[in-house]
VMD Tcl script that builds the backbone (N, CA, C; Angstrom):
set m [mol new atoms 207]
animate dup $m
set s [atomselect $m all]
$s set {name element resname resid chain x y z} {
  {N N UNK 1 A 0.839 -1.174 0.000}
  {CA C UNK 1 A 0.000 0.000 0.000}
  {C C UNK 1 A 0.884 1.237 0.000}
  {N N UNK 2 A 0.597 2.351 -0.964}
  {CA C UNK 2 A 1.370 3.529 -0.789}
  {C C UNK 2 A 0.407 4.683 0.056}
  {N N UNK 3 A 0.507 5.142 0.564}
  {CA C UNK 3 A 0.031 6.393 1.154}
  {C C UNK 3 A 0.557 8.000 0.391}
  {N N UNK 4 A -0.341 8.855 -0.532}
  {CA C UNK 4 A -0.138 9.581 -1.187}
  {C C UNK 4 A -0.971 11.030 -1.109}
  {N N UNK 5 A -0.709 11.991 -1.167}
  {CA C UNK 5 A -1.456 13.728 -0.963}
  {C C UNK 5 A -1.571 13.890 -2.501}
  {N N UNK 6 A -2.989 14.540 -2.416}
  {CA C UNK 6 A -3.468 14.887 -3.931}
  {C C UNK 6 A -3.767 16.319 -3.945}
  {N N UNK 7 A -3.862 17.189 -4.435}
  {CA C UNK 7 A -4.425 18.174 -4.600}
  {C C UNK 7 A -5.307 18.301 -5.557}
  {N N UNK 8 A -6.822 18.851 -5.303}
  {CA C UNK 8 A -7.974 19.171 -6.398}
  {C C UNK 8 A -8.338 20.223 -6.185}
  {N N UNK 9 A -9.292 20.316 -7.191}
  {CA C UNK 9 A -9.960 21.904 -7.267}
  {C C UNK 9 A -11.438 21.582 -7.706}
  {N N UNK 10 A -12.291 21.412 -6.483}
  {CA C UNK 10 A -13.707 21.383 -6.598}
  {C C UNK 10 A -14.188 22.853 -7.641}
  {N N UNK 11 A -15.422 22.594 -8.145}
  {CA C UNK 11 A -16.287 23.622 -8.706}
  {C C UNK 11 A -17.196 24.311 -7.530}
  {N N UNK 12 A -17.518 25.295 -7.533}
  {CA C UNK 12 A -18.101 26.199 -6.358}
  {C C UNK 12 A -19.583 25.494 -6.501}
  {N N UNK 13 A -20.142 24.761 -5.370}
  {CA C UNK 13 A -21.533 24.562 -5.729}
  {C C UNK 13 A -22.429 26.007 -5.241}
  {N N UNK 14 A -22.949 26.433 -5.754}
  {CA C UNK 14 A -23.708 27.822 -5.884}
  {C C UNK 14 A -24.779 27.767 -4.458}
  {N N UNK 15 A -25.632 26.814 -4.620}
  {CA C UNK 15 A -26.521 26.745 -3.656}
  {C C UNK 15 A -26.275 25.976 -1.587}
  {N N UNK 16 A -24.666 25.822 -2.183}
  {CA C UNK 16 A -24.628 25.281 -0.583}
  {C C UNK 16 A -25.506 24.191 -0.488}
  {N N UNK 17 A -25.903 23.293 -1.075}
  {CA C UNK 17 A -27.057 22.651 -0.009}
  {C C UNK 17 A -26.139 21.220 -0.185}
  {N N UNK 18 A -26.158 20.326 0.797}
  {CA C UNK 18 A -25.757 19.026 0.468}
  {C C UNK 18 A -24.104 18.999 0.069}
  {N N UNK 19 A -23.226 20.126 1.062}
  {CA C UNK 19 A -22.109 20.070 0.590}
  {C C UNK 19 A -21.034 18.819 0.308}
  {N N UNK 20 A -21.779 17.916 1.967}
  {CA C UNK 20 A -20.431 16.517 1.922}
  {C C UNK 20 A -20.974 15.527 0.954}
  {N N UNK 21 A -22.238 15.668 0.419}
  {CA C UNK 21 A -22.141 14.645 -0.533}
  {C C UNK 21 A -21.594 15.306 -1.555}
  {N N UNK 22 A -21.681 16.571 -2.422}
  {CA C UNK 22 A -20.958 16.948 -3.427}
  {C C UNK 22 A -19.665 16.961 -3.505}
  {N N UNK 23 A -19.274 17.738 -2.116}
  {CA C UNK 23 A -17.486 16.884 -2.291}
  {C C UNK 23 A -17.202 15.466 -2.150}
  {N N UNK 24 A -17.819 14.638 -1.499}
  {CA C UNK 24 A -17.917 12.859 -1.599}
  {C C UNK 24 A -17.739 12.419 -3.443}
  {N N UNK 25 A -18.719 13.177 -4.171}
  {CA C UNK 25 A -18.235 12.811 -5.629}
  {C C UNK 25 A -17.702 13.459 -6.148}
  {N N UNK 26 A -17.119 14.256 -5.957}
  {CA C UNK 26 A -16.002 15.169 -6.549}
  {C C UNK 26 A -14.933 14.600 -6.378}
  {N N UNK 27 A -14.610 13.954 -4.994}
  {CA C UNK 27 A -13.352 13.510 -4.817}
  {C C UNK 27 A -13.412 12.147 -4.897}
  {N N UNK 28 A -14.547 11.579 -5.276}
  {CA C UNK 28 A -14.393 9.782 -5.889}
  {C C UNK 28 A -14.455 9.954 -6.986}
  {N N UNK 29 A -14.871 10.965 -7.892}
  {CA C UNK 29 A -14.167 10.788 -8.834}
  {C C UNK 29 A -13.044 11.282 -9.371}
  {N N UNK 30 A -12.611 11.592 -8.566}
  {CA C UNK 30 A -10.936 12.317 -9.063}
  {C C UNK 30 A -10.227 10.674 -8.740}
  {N N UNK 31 A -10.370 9.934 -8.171}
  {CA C UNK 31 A -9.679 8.617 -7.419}
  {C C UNK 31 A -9.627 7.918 -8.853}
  {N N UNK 32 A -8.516 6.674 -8.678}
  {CA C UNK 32 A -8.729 5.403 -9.934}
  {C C UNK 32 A -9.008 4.474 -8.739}
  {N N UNK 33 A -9.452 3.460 -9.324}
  {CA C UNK 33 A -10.820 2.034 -8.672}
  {C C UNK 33 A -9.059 1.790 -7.593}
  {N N UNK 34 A -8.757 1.813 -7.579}
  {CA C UNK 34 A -7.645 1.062 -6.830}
  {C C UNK 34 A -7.163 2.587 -5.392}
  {N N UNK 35 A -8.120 3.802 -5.409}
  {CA C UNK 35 A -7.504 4.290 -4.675}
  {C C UNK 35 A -8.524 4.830 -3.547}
  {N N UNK 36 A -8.299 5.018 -2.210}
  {CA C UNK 36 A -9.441 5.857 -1.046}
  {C C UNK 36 A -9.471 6.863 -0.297}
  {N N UNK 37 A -9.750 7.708 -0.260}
  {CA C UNK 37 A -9.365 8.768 0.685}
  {C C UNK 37 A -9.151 8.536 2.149}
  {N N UNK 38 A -8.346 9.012 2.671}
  {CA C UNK 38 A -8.359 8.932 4.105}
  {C C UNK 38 A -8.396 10.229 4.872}
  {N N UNK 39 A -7.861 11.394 4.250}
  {CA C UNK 39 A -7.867 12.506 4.506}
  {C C UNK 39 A -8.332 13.916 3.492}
  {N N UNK 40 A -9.213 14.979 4.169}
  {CA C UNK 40 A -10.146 15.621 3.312}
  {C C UNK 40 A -10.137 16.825 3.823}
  {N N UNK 41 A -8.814 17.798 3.268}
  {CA C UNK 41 A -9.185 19.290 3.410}
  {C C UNK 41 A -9.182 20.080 2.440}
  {N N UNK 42 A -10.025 21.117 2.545}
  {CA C UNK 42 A -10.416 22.162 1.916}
  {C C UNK 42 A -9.758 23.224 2.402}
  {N N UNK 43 A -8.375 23.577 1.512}
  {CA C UNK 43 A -7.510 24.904 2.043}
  {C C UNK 43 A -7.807 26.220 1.398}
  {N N UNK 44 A -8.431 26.324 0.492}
  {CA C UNK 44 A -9.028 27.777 -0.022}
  {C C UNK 44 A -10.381 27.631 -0.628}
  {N N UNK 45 A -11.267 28.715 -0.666}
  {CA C UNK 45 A -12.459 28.622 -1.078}
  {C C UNK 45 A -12.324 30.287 -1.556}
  {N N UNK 46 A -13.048 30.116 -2.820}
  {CA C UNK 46 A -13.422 31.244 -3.565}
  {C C UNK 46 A -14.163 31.712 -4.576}
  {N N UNK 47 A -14.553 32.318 -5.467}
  {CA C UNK 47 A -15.870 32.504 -6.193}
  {C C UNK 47 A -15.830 31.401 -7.110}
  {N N UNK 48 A -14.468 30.425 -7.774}
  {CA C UNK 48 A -15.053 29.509 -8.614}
  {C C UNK 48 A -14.982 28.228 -8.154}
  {N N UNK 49 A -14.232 28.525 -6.387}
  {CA C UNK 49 A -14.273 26.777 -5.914}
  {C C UNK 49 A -13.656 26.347 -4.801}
  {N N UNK 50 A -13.648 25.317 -4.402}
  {CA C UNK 50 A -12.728 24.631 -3.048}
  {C C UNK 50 A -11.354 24.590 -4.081}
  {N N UNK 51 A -10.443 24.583 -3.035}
  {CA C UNK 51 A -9.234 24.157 -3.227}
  {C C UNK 51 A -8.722 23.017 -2.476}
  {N N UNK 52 A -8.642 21.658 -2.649}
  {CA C UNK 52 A -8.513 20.690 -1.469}
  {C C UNK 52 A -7.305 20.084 -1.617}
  {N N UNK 53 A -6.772 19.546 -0.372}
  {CA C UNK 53 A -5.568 18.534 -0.544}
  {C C UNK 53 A -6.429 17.329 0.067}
  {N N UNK 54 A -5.981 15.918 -0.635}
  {CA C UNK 54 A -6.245 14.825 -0.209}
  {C C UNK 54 A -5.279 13.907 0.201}
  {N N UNK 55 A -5.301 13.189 1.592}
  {CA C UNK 55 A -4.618 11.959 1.961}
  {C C UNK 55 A -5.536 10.667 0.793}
  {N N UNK 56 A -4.769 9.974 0.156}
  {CA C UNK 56 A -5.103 8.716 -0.645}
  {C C UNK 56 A -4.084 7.544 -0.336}
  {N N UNK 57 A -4.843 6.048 0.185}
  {CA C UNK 57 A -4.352 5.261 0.167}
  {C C UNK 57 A -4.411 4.522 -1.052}
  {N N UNK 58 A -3.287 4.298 -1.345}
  {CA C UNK 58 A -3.960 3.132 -2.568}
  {C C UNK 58 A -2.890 1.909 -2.835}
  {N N UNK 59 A -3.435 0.773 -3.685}
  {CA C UNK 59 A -3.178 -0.421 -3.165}
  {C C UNK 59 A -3.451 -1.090 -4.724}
  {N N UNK 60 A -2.650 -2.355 -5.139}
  {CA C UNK 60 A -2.730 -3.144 -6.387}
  {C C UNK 60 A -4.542 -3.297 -6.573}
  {N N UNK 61 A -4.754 -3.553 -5.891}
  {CA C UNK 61 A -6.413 -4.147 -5.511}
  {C C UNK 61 A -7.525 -3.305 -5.466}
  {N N UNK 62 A -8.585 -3.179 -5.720}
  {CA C UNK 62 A -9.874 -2.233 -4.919}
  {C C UNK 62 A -9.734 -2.544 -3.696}
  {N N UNK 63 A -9.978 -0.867 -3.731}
  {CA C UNK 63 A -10.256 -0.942 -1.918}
  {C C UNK 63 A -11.378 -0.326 -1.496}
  {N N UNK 64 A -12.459 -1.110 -0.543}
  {CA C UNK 64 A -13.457 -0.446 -0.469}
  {C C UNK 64 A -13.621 0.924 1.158}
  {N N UNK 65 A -14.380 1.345 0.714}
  {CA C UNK 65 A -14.488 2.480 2.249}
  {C C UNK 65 A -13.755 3.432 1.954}
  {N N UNK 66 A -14.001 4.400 2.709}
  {CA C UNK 66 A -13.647 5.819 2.643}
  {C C UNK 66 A -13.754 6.673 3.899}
  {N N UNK 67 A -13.357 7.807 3.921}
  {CA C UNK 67 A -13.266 8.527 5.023}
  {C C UNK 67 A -15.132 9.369 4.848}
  {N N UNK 68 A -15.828 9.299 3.799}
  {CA C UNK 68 A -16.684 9.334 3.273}
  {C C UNK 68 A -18.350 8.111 3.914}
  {N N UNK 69 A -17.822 7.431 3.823}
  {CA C UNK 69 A -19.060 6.332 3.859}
  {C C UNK 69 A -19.191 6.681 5.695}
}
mol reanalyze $m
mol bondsrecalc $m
mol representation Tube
mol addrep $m
């Protein structure tokens, strides 16, 4: 298993509503089938978006679960 930091850049959801599920698929799908989050911050926010760094474990194999579920 490697343990790895990602950096993304969410899209600003406009209406706020239902934020952790919108970042939940934002950041599963930034992942490949073989990788999981373990760690989930959001270091800048601004008119077009989050700015996040991610802890990702990942592994030859699927791995199921998340810091998410």
């Amino acid at each position: 298993m490697l343990l790895a930091e990602k950096e993304i850049r969410i899209p600003i959801e406009e209406a706020h509503n239902g934020l952790l599920d919108y970042f939940r698929r934002n950041v599963l799908e930034s992942l490949l089938s073989n990788e999981i989050p373990i760690r989930f911050v959001i270091t800048q926010t601004d008119n077009d978006g989050y700015s996040c760094e991610l802890g990702v474990l990942s592994s030859g194999e699927n791995l199921n679960g998340s810091i998410f579920d």
